[in-house]
VOPAGU-2260 file (C-alpha; in pm, 1 decimal, decimal comma):
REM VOPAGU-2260
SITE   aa  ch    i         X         Y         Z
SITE  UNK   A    0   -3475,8    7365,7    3323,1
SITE  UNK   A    1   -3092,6    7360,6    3442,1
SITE  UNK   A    2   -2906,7    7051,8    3426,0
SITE  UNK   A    3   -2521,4    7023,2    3544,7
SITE  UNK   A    4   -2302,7    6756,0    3465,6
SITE  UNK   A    5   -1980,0    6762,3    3644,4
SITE  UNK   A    6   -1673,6    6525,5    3789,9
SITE  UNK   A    7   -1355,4    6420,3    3714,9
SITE  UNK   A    8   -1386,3    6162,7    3463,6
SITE  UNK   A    9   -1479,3    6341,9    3191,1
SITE  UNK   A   10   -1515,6    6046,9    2927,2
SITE  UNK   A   11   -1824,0    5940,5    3095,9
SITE  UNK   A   12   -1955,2    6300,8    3159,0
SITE  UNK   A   13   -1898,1    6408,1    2795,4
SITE  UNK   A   14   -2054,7    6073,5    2654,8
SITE  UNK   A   15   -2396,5    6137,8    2920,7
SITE  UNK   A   16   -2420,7    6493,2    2736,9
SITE  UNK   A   17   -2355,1    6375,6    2413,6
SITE  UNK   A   18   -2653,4    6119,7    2449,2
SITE  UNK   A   19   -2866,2    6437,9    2617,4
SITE  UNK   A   20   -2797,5    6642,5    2320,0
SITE  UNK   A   21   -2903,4    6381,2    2043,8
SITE  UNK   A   22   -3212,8    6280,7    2257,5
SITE  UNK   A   23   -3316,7    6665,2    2266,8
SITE  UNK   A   24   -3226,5    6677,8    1864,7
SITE  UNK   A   25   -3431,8    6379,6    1808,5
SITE  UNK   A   26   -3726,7    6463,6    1979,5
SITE  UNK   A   27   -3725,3    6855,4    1977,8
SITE  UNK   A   28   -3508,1    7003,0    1715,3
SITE  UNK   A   29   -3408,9    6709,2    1414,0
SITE  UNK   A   30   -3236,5    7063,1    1226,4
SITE  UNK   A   31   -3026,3    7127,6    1473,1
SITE  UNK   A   32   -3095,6    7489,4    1532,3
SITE  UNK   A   33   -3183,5    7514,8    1858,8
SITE  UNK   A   34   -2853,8    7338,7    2009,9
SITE  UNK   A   35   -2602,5    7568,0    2135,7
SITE  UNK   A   36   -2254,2    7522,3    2279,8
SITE  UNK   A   37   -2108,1    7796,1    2485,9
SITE  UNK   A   38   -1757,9    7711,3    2619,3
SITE  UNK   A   39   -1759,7    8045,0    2912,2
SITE  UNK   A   40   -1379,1    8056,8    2933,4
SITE  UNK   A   41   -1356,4    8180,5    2551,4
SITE  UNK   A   42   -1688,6    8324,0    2522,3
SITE  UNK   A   43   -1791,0    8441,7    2850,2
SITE  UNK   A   44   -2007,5    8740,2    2669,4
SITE  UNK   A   45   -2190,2    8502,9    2511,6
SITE  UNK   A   46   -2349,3    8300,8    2859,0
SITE  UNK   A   47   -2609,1    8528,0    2936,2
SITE  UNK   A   48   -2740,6    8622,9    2584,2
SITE  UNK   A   49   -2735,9    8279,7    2491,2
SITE  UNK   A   50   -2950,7    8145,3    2800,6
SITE  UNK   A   51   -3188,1    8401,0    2716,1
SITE  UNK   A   52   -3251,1    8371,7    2363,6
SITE  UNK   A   53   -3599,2    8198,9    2257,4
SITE  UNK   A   54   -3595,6    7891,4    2062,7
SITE  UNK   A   55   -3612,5    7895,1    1663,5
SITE  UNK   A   56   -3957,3    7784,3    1503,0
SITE  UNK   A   57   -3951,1    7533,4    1738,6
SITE  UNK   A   58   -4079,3    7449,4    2139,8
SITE  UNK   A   59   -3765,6    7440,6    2328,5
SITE  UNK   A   60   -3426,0    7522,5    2306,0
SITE  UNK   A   61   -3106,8    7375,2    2446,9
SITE  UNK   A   62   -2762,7    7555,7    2566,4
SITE  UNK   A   63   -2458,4    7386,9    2641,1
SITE  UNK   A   64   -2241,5    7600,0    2902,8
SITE  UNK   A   65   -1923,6    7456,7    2922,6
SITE  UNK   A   66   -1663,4    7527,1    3244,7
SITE  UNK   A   67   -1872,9    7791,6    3409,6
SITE  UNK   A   68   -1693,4    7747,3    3755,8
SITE  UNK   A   69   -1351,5    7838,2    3562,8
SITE  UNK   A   70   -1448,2    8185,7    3478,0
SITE  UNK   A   71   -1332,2    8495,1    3668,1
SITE  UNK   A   72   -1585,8    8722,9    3597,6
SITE  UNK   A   73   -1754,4    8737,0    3906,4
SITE  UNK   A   74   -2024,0    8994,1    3833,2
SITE  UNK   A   75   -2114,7    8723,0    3526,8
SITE  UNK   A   76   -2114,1    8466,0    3803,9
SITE  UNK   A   77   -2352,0    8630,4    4046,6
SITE  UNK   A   78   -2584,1    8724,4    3781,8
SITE  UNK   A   79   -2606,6    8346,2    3674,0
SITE  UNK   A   80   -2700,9    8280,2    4007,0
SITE  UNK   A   81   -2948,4    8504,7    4117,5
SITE  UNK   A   82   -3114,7    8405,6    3798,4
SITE  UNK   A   83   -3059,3    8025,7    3893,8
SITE  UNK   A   84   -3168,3    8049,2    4228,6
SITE  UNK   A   85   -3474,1    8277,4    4154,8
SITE  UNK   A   86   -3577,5    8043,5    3860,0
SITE  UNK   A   87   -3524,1    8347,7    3581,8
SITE  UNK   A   88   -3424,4    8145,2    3324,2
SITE  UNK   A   89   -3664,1    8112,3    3017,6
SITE  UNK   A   90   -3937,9    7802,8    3058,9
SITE  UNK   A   91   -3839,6    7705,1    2665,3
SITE  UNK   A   92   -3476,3    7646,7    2758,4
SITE  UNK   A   93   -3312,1    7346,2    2868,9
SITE  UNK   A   94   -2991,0    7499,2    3019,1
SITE  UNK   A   95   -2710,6    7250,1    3034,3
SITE  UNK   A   96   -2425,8    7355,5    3290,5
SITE  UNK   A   97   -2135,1    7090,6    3178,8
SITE  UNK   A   98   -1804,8    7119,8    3415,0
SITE  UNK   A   99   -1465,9    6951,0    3280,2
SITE  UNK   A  100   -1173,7    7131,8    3497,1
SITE  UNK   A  101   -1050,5    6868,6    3728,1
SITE  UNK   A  102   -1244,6    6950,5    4111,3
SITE  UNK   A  103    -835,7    7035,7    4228,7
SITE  UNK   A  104    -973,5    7326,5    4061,0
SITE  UNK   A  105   -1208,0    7430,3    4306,5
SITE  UNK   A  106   -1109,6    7491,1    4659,4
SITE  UNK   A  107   -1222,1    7293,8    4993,2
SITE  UNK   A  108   -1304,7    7636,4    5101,8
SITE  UNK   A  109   -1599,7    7709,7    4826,2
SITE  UNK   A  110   -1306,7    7899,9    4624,1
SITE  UNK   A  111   -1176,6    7816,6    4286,0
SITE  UNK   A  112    -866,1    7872,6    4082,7
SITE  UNK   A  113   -1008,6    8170,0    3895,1
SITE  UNK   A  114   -1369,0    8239,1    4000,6
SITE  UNK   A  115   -1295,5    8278,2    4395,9
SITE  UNK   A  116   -1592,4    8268,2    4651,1
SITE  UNK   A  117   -1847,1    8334,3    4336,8
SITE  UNK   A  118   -1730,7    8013,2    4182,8
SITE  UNK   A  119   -1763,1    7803,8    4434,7
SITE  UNK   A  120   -2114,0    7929,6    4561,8
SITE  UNK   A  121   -2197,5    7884,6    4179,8
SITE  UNK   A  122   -2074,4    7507,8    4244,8
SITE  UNK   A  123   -2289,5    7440,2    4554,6
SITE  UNK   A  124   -2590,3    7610,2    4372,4
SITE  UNK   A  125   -2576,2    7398,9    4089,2
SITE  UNK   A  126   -2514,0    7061,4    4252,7
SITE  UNK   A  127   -2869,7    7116,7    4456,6
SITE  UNK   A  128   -3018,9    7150,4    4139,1
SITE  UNK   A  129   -3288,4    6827,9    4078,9
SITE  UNK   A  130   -3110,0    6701,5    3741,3
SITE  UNK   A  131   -2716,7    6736,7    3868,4
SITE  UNK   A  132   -2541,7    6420,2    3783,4
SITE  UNK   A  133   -2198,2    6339,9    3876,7
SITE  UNK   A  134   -1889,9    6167,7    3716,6
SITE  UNK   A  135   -1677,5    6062,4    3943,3
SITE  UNK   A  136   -1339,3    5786,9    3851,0
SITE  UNK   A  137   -1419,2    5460,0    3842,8
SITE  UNK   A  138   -1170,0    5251,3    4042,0
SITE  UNK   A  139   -1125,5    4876,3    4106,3
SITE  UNK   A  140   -1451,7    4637,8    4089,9
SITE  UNK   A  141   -1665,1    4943,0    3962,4
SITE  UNK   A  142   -1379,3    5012,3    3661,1
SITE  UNK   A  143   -1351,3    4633,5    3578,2
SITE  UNK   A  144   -1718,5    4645,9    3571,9
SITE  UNK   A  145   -1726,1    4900,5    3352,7
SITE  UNK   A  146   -1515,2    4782,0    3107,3
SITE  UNK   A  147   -1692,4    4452,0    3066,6
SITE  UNK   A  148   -2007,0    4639,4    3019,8
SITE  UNK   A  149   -1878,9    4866,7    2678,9
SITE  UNK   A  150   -1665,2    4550,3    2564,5
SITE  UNK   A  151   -1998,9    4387,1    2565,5
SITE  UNK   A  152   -2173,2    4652,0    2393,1
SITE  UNK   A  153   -1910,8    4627,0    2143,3
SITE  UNK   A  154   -2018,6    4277,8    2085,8
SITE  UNK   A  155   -1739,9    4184,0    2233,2
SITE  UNK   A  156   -1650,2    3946,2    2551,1
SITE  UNK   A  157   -1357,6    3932,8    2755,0
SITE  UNK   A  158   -1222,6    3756,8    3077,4
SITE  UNK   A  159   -1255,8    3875,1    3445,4
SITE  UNK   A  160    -870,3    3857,2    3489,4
SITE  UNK   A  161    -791,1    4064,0    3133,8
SITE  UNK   A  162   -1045,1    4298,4    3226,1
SITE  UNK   A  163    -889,8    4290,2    3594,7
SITE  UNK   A  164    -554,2    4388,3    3443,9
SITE  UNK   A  165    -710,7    4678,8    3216,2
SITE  UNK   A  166    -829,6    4850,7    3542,0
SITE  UNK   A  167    -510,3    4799,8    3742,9
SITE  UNK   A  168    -263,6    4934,1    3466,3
SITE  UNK   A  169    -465,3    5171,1    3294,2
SITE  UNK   A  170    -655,2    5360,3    3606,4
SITE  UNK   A  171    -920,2    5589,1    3550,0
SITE  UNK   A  172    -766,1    5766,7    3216,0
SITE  UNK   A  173   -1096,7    5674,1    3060,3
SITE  UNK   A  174   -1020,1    5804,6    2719,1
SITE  UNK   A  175    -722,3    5581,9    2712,9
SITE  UNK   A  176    -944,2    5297,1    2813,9
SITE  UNK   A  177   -1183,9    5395,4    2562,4
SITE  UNK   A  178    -921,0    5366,5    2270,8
SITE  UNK   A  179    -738,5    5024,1    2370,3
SITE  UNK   A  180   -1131,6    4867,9    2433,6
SITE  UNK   A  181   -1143,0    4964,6    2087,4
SITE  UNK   A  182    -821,8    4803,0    1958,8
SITE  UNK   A  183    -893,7    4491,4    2174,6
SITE  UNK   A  184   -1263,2    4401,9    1972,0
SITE  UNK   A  185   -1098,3    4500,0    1678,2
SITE  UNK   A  186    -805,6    4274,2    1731,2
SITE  UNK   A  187    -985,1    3979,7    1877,8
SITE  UNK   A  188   -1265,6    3998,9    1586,7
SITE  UNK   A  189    -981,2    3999,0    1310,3
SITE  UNK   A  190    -943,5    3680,3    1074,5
SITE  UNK   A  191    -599,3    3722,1    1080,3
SITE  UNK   A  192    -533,3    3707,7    1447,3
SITE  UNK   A  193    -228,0    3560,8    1568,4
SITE  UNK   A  194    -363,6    3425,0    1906,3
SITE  UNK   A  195     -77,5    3459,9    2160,0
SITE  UNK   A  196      58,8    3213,0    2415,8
SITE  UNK   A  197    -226,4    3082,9    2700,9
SITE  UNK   A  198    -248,7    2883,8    2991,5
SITE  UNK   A  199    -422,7    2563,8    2920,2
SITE  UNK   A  200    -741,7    2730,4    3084,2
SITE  UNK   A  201    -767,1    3024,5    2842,6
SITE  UNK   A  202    -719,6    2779,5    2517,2
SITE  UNK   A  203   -1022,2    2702,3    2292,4
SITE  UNK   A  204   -1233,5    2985,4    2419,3
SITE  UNK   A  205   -1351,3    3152,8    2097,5
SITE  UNK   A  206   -1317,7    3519,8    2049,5
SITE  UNK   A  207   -1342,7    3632,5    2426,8
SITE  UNK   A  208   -1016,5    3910,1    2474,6
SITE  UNK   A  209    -791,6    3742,3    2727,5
SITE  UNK   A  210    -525,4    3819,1    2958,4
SITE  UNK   A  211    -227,9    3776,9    2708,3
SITE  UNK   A  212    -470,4    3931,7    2399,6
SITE  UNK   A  213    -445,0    4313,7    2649,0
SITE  UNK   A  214     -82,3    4228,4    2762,9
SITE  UNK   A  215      10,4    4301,8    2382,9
SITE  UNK   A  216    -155,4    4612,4    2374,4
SITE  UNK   A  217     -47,9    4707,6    2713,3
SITE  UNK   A  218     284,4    4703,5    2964,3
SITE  UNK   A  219     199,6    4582,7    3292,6
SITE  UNK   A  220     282,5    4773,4    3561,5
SITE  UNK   A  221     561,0    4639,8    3736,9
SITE  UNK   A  222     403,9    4512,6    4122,0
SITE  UNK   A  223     678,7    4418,5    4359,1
SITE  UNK   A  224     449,6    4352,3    4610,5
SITE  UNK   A  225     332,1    4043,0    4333,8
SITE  UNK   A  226     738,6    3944,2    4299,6
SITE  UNK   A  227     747,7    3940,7    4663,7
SITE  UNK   A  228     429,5    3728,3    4722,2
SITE  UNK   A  229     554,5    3453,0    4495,4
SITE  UNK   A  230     896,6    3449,9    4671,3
SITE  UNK   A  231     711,8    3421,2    5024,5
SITE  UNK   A  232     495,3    3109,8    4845,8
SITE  UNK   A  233     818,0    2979,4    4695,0
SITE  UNK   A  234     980,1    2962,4    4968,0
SITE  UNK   A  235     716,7    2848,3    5146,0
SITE  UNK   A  236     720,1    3100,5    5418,4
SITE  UNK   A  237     328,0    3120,0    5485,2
SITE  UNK   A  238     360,4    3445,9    5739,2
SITE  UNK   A  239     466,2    3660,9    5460,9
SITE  UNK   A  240     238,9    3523,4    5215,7
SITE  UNK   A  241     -32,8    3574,6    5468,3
SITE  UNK   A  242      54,5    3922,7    5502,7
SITE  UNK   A  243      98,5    4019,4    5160,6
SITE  UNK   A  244    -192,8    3866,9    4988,8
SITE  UNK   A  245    -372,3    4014,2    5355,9
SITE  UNK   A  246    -251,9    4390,5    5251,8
SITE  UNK   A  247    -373,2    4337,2    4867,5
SITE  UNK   A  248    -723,9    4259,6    5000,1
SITE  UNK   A  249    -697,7    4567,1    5296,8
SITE  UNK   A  250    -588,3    4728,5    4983,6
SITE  UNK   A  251    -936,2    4651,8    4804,5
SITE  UNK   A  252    -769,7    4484,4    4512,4
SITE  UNK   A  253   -1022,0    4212,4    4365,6
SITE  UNK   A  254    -953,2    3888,6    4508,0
SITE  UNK   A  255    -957,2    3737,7    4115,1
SITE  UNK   A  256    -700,4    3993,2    4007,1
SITE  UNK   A  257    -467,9    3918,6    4299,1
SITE  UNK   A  258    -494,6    3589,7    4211,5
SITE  UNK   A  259    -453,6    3570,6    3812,6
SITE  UNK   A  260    -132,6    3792,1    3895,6
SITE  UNK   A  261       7,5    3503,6    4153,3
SITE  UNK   A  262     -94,0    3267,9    3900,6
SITE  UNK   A  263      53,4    3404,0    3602,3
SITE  UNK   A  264     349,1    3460,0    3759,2
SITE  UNK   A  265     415,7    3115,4    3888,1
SITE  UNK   A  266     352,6    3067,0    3465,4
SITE  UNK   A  267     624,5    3283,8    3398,0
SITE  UNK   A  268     881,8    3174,8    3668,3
SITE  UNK   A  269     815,1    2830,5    3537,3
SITE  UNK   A  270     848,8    2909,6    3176,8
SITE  UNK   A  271    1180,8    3109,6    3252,2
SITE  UNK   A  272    1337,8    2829,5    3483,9
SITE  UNK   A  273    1242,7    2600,6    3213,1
SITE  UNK   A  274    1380,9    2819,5    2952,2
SITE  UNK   A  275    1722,3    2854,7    3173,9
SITE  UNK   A  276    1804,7    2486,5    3238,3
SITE  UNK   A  277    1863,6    2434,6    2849,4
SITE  UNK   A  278    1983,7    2838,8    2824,0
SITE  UNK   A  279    2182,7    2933,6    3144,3
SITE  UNK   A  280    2446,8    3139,2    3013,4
SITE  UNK   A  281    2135,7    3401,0    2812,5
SITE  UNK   A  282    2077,1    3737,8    2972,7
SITE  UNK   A  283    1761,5    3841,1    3104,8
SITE  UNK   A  284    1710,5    4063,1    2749,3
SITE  UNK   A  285    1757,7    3727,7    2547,1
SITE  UNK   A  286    1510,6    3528,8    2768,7
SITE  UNK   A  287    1275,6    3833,9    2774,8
SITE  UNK   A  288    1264,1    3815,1    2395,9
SITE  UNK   A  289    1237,0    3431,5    2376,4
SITE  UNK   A  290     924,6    3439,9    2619,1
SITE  UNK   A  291     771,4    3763,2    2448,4
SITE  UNK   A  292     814,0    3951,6    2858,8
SITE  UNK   A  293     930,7    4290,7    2951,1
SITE  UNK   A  294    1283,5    4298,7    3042,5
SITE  UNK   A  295    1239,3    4464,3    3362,6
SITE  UNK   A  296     974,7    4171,0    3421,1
SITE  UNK   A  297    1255,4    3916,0    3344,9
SITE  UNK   A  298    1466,1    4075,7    3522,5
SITE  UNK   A  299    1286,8    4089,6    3837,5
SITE  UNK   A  300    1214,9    3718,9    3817,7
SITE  UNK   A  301    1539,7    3580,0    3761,3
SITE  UNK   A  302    1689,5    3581,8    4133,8
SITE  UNK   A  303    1357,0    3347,6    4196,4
SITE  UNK   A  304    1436,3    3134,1    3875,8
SITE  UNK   A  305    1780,9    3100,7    3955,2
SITE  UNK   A  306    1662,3    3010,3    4345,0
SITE  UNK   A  307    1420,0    2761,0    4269,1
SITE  UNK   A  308    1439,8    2416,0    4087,4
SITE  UNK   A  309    1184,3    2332,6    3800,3
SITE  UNK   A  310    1045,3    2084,2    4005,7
SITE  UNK   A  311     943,5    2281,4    4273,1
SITE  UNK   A  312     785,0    2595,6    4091,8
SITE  UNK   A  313     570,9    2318,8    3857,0
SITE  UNK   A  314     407,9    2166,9    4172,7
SITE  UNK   A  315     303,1    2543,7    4312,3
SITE  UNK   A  316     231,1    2622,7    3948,3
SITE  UNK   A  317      -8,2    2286,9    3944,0
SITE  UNK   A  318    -123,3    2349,4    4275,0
SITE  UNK   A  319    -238,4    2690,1    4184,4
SITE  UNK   A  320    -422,0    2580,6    3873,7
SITE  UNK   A  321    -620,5    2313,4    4080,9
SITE  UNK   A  322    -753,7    2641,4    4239,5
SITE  UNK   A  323    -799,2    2830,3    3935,4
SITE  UNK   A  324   -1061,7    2482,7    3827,9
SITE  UNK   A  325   -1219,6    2455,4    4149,8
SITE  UNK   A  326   -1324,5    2843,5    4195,3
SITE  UNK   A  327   -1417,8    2841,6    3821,0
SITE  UNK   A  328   -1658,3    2511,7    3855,6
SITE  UNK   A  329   -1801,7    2602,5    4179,0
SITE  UNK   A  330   -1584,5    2387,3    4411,9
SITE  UNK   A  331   -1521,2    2674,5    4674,0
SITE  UNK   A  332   -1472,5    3082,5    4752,7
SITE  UNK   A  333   -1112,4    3171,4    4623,4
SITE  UNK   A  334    -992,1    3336,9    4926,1
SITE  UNK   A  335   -1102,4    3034,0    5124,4
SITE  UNK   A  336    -910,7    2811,6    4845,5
SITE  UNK   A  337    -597,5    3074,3    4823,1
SITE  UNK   A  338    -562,2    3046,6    5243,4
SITE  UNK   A  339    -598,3    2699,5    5241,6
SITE  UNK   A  340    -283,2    2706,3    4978,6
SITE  UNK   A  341     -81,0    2929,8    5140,3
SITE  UNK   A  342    -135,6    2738,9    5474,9
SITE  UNK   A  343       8,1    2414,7    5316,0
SITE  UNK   A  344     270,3    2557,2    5209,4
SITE  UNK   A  345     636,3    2391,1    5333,3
């Protein structure tokens, strides 16, 4: 049997064969002695021998053969494949074919960085092959989705919006991901938690991990197409709101995560215009400390907060909530409820 696991996100990929290998252990070989890792760019002598080798004192027998496509011996490669293709390959051996190199790697043109035309025929062969499974990086909906999915098996829960801001400022650097999902079910699990700062809709919801909770464990990612959205709604100048919340959607951000980012961010112009009626002479490092905010974040808001009277951001602010209930309680779609908004706008 050959198997090949390949793709760029390599958390996933190396989790799948981790789960392969204990299944086989479980069920075929509880001793371990019949489990072999090969990686072929150290031990490329190794491969061949190794695939060939009959199990022992047991039925089957399973090789790991890490990075195959990386490999430069081309004679090695061929031989792999004429085996592969002609179904040489021992009956008792599950052959596991595991590829980590980024694709980059691999050429458009069936070449490779080290392998050449060999390695990239080896490629095509392999991904024919009835078990080949593929890992590509999660992105938007399908990321967010993801994460919910291991903070759940965690035991954990967390909101659409925090999970929406994981995705968007971490990307597809699964192992990252991985490590702060970690930190986050730890964190929100503790006794000792100091619960941070929330909106009057995130208080009194348990344990769930919420949009300020991941904001302590992680710097946003400064958006200026976010700054300039709010300026367009503060101003009330509807054309350029309609166009920049129309390119975030074109853009295939999630229509909850655009909005959570509008929202908080009428929270923190509010907070900060607030903040500067009582403080006006503070710089934007003072204020940034006071409302526990990135200085460049600050800093980018203050030619709105300085623009704007208190007054005028609390009534968006309000406004925007009164969305934030109705798409939460099943009073309408949110885009429906956000172009509504931004059409009232004066």
């Amino acid at each position: 049997m050959i198997i090949y696991i390949y793709g760029a996100d390599t958390f996933r990929s190396r989790k799948y064969l981790r789960e392969m290998v204990e299944q086989f252990k479980k069920k075929r070989d509880p001793q371990g002695y019949n489990v072999v890792f090969v990686d072929a760019q150290k031990q490329p002598e190794k491969i061949l021998g190794e695939i060939l080798t009959a199990p022992f004192l047991a039925e089957k027998r399973m090789i790991i053969v890490e990075n195959v496509l990386s490999i430069s011996d081309k004679e090695l490669l061929a031989g792999l494949m004429e085996r592969i293709a002609k179904g040489k390959t021992p009956e008792s051996n599950v052959v596991v074919f595991w590829q980590g190199e980024k694709t980059r790697s691999v050429s458009a043109k069936g070449g490779s960085a080290s392998g050449g035309k060999e390695a990239g025929e080896m490629e095509k062969l392999l991904a024919k092959e009835k078990y080949a499974t593929g890992f590509e990086l999660l992105t938007g909906a399908d990321l967010s989705k993801w994460i919910e999915q291991e903070i759940k098996s965690r035991e954990g829960k967390i909101s659409s919006s925090a999970a929406q801001f994981l995705a968007q400022n971490v990307g597809g650097d699964m192992w990252r991901l991985n490590s702060l999902v970690d930190q986050l079910v730890a964190y929100t699990s503790s006794p000792g938690r100091q619960t941070p700062l929330r909106s009057p809709l995130e208080r009194g919801k348990g344990e769930e991990i919420q949009l300020a909770d991941v904001q302590l464990f992680l710097e946003e990612k400064v958006d200026d197409n976010i700054f300039n959205m709010a300026e367009a709604v503060a101003r009330g100048d509807r054309k350029m709101a309609f166009k920049l919340i129309g390119a975030q959607r074109r853009a295939g951000e999630d229509e909850g995560y655009v909005f959570s980012m509008i929202l908080r961010q009428f929270r923190i112009l509010v907070e900060l215009r607030d903040l500067f009626e009582r403080e006006d002479n503070a710089t934007s490092e003072e204020l940034a400390q006071k409302v526990g905010l990135h200085p460049f974040v600050v800093k980018k808001s203050l030619p709105m907060v300085k623009k704007y009277n208190l007054e005028k951001l609390k009534e968006l602010y309000s406004r925007l909530l009164q969305i934030d209930i109705k798409t939460k309680t099943g009073q309408g779609g949110q885009s429906l409820l956000v172009d509504l908004f931004v059409g009232k706008l004066e």
